[in-house]
C-alpha positions in Angstrom: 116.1 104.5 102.9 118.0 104.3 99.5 120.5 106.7 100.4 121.5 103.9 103.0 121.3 101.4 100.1 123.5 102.8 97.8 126.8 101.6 97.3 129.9 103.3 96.5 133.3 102.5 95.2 135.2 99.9 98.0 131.8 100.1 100.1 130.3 97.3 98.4 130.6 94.7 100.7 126.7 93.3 100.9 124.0 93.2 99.5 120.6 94.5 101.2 117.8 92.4 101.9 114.5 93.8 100.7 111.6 94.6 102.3 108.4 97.5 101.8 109.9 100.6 102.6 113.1 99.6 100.3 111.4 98.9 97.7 108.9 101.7 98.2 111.8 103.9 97.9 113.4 102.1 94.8 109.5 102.5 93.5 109.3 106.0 93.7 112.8 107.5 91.8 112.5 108.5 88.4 115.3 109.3 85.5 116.8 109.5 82.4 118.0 105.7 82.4 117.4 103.6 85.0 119.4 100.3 85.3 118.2 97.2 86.5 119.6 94.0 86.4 119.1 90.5 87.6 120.9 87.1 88.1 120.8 84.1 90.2 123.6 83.6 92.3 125.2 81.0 94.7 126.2 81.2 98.6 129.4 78.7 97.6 131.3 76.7 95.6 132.9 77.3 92.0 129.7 78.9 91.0 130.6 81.8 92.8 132.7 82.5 90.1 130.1 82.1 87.5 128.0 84.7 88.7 130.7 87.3 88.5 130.7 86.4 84.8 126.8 87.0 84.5 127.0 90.2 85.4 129.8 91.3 83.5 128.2 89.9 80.8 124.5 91.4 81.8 126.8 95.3 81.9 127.9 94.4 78.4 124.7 94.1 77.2 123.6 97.4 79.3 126.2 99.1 77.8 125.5 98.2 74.2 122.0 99.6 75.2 122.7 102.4 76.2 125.2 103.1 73.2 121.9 102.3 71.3 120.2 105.5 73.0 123.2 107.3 71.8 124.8 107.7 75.0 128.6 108.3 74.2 131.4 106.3 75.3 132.6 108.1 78.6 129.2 108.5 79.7 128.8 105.0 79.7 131.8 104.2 81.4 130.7 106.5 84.1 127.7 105.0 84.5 129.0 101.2 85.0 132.1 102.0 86.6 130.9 101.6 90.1 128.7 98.6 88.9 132.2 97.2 87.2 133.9 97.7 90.4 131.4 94.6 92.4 132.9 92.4 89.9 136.6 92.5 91.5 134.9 92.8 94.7 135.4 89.1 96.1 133.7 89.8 99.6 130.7 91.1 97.9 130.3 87.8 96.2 131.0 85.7 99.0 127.6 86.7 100.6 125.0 86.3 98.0 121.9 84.5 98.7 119.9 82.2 95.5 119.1 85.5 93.8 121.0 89.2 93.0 119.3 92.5 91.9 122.0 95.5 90.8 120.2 99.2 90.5 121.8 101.9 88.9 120.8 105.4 88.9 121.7 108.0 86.0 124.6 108.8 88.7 125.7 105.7 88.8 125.5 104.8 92.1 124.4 101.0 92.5 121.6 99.4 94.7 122.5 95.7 94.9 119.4 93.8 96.5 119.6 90.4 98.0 116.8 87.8 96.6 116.1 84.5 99.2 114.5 83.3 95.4 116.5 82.3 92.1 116.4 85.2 89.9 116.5 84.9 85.9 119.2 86.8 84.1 117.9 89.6 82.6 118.7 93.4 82.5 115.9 96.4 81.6 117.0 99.9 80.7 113.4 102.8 81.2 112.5 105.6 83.3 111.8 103.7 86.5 113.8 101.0 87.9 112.1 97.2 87.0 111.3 95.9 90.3 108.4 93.3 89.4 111.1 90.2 89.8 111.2 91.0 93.5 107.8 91.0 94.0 107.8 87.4 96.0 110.6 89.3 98.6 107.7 90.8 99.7 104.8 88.9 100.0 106.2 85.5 99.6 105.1 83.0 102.0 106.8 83.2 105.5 106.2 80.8 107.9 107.4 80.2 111.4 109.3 77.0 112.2 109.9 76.3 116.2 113.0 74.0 116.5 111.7 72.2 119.7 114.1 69.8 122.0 114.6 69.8 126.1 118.1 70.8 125.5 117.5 73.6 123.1 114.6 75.7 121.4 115.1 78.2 118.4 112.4 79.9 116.3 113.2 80.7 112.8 111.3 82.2 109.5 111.3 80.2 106.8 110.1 80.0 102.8 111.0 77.0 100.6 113.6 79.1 99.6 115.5 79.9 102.8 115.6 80.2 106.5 116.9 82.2 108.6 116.9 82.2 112.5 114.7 84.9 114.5 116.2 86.3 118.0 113.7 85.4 120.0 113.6 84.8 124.1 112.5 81.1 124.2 112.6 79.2 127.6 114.8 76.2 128.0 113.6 72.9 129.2 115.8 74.0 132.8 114.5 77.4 132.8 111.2 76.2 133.5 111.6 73.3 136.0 114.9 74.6 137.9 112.8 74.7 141.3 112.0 70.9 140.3 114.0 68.1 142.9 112.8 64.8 141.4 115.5 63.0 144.4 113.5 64.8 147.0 110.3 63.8 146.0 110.6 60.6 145.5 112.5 60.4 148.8 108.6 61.8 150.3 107.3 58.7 148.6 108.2 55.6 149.8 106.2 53.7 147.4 107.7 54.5 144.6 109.9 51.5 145.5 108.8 48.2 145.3 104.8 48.2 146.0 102.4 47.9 143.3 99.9 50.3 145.3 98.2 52.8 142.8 100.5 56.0 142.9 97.9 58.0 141.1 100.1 60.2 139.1 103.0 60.3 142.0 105.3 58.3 140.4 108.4 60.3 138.7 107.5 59.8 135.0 104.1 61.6 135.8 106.2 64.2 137.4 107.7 64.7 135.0 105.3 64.6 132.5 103.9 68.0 133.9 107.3 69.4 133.4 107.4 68.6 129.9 103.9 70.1 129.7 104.7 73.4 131.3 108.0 73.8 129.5 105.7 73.3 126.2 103.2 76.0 127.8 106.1 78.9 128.5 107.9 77.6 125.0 104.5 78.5 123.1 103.9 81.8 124.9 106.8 83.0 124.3 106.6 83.1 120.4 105.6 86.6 119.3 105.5 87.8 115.4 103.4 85.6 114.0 100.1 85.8 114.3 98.0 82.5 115.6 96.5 82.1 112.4 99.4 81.2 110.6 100.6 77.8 110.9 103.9 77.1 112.7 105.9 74.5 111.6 107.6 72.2 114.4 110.9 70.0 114.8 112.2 67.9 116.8 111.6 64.5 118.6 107.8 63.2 117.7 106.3 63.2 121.2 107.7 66.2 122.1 106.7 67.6 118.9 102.9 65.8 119.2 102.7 66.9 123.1 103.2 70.8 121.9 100.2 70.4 119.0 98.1 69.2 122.5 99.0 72.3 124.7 99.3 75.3 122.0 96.7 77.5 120.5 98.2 77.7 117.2 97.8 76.2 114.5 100.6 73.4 113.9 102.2 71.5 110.9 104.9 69.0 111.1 106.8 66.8 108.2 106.3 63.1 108.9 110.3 63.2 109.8 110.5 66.1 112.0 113.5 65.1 114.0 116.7 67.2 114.7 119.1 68.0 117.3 120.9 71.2 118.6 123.0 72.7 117.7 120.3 73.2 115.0 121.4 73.5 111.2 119.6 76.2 108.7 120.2 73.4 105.8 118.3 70.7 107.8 115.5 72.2 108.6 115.1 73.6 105.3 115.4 70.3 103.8 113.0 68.9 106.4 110.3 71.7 106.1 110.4 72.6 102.0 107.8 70.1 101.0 105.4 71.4 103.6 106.0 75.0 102.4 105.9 74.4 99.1 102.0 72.6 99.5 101.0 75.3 102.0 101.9 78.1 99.4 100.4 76.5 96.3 97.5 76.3 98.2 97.0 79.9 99.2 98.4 81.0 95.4 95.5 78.4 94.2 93.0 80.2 96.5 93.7 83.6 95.7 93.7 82.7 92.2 89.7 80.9 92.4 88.6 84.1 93.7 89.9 86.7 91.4 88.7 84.4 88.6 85.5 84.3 90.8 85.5 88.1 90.9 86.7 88.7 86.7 83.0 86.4 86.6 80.7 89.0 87.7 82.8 91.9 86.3 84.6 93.2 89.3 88.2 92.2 87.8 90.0 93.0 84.8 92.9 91.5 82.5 93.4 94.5 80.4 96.2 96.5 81.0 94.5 99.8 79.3 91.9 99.7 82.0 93.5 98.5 85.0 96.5 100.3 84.9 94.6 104.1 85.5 92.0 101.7 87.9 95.8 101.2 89.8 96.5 104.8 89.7 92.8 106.1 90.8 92.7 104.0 93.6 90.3 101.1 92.7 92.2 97.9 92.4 91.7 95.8 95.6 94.3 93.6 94.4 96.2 92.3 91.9 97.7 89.0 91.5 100.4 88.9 89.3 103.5 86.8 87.5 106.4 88.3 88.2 107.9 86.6 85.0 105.8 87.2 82.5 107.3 89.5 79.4 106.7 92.8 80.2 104.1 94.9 79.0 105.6 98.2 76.9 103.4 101.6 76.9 102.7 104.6 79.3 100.7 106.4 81.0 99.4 109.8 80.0 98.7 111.0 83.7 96.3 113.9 82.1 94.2 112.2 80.1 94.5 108.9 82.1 94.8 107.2 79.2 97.2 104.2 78.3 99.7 104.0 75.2 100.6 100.4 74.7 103.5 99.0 72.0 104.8 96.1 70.7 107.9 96.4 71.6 109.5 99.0 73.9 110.8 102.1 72.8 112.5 105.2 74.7 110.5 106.6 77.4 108.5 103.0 78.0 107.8 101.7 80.8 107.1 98.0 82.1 103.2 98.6 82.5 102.7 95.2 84.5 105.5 96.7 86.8 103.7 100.1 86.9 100.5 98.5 87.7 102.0 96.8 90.9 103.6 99.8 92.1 100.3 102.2 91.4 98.1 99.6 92.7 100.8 99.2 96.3 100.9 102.8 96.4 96.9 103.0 96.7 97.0 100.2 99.5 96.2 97.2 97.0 97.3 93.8 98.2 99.8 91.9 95.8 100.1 88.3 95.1 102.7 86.8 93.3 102.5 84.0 91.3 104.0 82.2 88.6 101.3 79.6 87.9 98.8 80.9 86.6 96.4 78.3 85.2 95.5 80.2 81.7 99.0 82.0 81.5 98.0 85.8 82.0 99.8 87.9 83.3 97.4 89.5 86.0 94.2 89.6 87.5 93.8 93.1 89.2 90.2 93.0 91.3 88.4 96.0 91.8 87.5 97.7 95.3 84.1 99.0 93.0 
């Protein structure tokens, strides 16, 4: 999987997006000194520009470090060239997303990551690659929205971040009702004109009615990927959008201005569904967060990193619900004696133990929450399996 995401010379052209075996991969390579560096970045405009000059700026830095650990001149320019090269690179820039991640090995060879979340500048030189700013990539709130109208249906996953359309085989509104001839119907019932007898759902508008409803029907059986538990959000005109909720057997959510029409725009919906995505994942964040606290109560959690991090590592932590912005944590692990070295400030050979912690902990099948609200300002909560 990283051989695939590495990037060479003219070959830069995009960056990848991230997902578990990615950064599973990036997790698990080891060296002398590891680059990592972050930025937030901007899909248009003059700012574009400006986000060449972070990184230039962030490889300046790097470079200062690494002249620091007494690596000479040439070496250093070997090791940046190819991350040098993005900056001249003006495709490359013209498809970034809100955030940018640039890995370089102790070849030089450079893993630029994608973020669909603003990333703060910063730039980390260790052992291990930094990956704890991605962290959200990965288990960041992604809910389904269903763009929903009689002339056109599109499914799409969505944060409050981004959105981004899902191929999916959704039935149009025609699809459904194409053996439906409303003109020969109503020709079989003369009373549809001028009679006020009863026409006990006869007349045309009940006929159609019952298209509506079975067009809804196929639309919602057709969604696969999500599963029923997790809310879908829907657009589009309020009684279609309100006759849906009635027929489908998930869970639905929709803003209190839920209209749009096809051809459907990514920046619309977005707009339209944020606030609902935002509430919906401060609530689960709030959630988790009551019941680790719940758990650190009655002594099956821990904040200390000297005891979690060899919990992570032995296979005990359940889960661990972390800020991926909080200042790291400097030390190591001595994998003999399981015992943690922690220091003020970081010095060669350190690691980030929050980082560690998260990738230990993932390794050993521990879910990961990321947050970065947490009520008392920690760090983490890790919860333990026993």
């Amino acid at each position: 999987m990283v051989d695939k995401l590495r990037r060479h010379g003219k070959d830069q052209m995009r960056a990848a997006r991230l997902d578990e075996p990615a950064f599973d991969d990036l997790a698990s390579i080891s060296g002398e000194d590891l680059i990592s560096v972050f930025l937030p970045t901007h899909k248009k405009g003059r700012d574009v520009n400006q986000d060449r000059i972070r990184l230039k700026n962030q490889l300046s830095a790097i470079d200062d470090t690494l002249a620091d650990l007494g690596r000479k001149p040439r070496q250093r320019e070997e090791r940046l060239a190819r991350a040098r090269g993005l900056l001249a690179d003006l495709e490359f820039w013209e498809h970034q997303e809100a955030g940018l991640a640039v890995f370089i090995d102790d070849q030089g060879d450079v893993i630029p990551i994608a973020s669909s979340r603003p990333l703060a500048s910063d730039a980390w030189v260790m052992p291990v690659f930094m990956l704890r700013p991605l962290l959200a990539e990965l288990n960041g709130l992604d809910l389904p929205v269903l763009a929903l109208t009689k002339d056109d249906v599109s499914l799409f996953a969505s944060s409050q971040h981004g959105v981004e359309e899902i191929s999916a085989e959704l039935p149009s509104y025609e699809e459904v009702n194409w053996f439906v001839d409303r003109e020969k119907e109503r020709q079989q019932h003369p009373d549809m004109v001028g009679t006020d007898r009863s026409r006990h759902g006869h007349e045309p508008s009940a006929g159609r009615g019952e298209d509506l409803a079975r067009f809804l029907r196929e639309v919602d059986s057709a969604i696969e990927g999500f599963d029923k538990e997790t809310p879908l959000i829907v657009l589009g005109d309020d009684d279609v959008v309100a006759r849906f909720a009635n027929v489908s057997e998930r869970v639905t959510l929709s803003p209190a201005n839920s209209g749009v029409r096809a051809p459907f725009s990514t920046d619309e919906i977005l707009e339209r569904i944020r606030p609902l995505v935002s509430e919906f994942e401060t609530d689960r964040t709030a959630r988790a967060e009551t019941a680790a606290r719940d758990q650190l109560g009655v002594g099956m959690a821990g904040v200390d990193i000297e005891d979690s991090v060899p919990a992570a590592v032995g296979g005990r932590i359940g889960s661990v619900l972390i800020d991926p912005t909080a200042l790291p944590i400097w030390g190591r692990l001595d994998e003999e004696s399981m015992e943690v070295e922690v220091h003020p400030d970081q010095e060669p050979g350190d690691v980030d133990l929050l980082d560690r912690l998260v990738v230990w902990a993932r390794d050993n099948g521990a879910e990961i929450i990321s947050t970065e609200s947490m009520s008392d300002g920690r760090p983490f909560i890790a919860t333990f399996r026993y």
